[in-house]
N, C-alpha and C positions, 0 to 999 in steps of 0.2 A: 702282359707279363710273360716272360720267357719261361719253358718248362725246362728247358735242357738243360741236363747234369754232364758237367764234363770232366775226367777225373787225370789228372795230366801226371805219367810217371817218365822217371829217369831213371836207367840200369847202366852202371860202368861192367863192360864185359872186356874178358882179357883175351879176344880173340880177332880176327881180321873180320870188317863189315859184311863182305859178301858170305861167310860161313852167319852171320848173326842174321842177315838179311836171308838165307836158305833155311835156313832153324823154323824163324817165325813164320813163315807160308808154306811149312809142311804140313804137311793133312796127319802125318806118322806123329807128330810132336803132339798135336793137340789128342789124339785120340791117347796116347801114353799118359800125359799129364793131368786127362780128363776122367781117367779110367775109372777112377773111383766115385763117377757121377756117368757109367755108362755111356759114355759119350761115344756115338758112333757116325760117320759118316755116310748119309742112306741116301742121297742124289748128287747129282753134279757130281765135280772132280772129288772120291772119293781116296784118292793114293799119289801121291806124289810131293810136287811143291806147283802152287796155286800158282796162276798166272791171269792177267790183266783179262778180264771179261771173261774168266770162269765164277761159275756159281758152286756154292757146295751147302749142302743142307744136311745140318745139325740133329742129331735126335741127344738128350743128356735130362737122367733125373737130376733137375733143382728144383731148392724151397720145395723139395716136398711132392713134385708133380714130374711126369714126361711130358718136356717140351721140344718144339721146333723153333728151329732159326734158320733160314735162307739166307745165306752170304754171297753178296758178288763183290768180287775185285775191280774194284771199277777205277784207279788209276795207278801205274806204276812207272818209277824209274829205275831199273837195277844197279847199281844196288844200294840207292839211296835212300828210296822212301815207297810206298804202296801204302793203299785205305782200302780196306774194305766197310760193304754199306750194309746196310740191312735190305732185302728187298720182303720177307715176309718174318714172322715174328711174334713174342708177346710186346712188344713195345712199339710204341707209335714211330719211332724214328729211332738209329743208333747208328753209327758210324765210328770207327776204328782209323785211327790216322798212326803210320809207322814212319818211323825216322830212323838212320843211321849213319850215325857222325863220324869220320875217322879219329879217334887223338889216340897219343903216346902211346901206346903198349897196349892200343885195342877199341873199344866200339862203344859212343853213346847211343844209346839203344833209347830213341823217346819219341813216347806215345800223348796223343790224345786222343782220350775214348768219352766221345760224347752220345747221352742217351735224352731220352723222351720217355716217361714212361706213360704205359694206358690207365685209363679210368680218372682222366682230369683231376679235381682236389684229392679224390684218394689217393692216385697215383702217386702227386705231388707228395703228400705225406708220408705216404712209405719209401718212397725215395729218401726223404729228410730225414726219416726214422733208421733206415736199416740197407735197404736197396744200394745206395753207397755202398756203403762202406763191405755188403757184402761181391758186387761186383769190383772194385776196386781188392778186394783178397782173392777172386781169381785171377786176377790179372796178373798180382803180383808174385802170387801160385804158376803162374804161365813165366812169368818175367825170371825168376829164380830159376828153373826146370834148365830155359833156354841158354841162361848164364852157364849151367853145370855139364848140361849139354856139351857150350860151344867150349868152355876152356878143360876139356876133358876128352879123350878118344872116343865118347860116346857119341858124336857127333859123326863119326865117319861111316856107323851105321845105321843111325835117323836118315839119313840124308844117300843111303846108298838102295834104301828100302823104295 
C-alpha cells in the first residue's frame, strides 16, 4: 500500500515565467512568507535564488515544535520547471515538483508536492486527519505571496536582495 500524499496546485499569475520561476527558488521569499513560523535559513545556500545541486536547510516552528528540513535541488530547466527533494527531515520522503507554463497575460504556476509521512499507520492517519490539508495551506500561503510578489513592484526587490 502506497503512503504517499501528493497534493497537486495550480496559481494563474499575471506575470512573465521567468520572474515566477525567480520568485519560487529565492531563499528571500521563503524566509518573508515564513516569517511568522520563524523560518530561517541555517546551512546550504542561505541568500539568493537556489540552483540545480544546492542544498539549503530549513530551521521553522511548526505544529508546535522547531523543526528541520534539508532541501536539495536536484533537477532544473530554467525557466521551466525545478524539484526540489527532501534529503533529511521529519518525513520519510517529500519532494516538491515546480512547473511554469507561459499562457496569455502570464504564468501557470503548477505544483506537485508529494510526501511520506513517519511513523507508519500513525503517520498515515494523521496525514488523513490534518497533515493535508495543513501542508497544502502553506503551500498555498507560499503560492498567494509569490502571485502578489510577482504582479506587483515587490518583486524587484525579493529578487535584487
Amino acid at each position: 500500500m502506497s503512503t504517499t500524499t501528493t497534493i497537486h496546485l495550480t496559481t494563474f499569475i499575471a506575470a512573465p515565467p521567468q520572474r515566477v520561476f525567480d520568485l519560487s527558488r529565492s531563499v528571500a521569499v521563503v524566509k518573508k512568507v515564513f516569517s511568522r513560523y520563524e523560518s530561517e535559513a541555517i546551512a546550504g545556500t542561505s541568500s539568493g535564488l537556489l540552483k540545480k545541486d544546492e542544498t539549503v536547510t530549513w530551521t521553522a516552528k511548526l505544529l508546535g515544535k522547531k523543526r528541520f528540513l534539508k532541501m536539495s535541488i536536484s533537477s532544473m530547466e530554467l525557466p521551466e520547471r525545478f524539484t526540489d527533494e527532501m534529503v533529511s527531515g521529519d518525513f520519510k520522503a517529500m519532494k516538491h515538483e515546480h512547473f511554469f507554463k507561459p499562457v496569455k497575460n502570464g504564468t501557470l504556476m503548477i505544483e506537485f508536492f508529494s510526501f511520506e509521512p513517519p511513523f507508519g499507520a500513525i503517520g498515515r492517519l494523521a496525514s488523513a486527519l490534518f497533515l493535508r490539508k495543513y501542508l497544502r495551506t502553506l503551500l498555498e500561503l507560499r503560492n498567494s505571496s509569490i502571485k502578489q510578489y510577482a504582479e506587483s513592484d515587490s518583486w524587484k526587490i525579493l529578487l535584487a536582495v
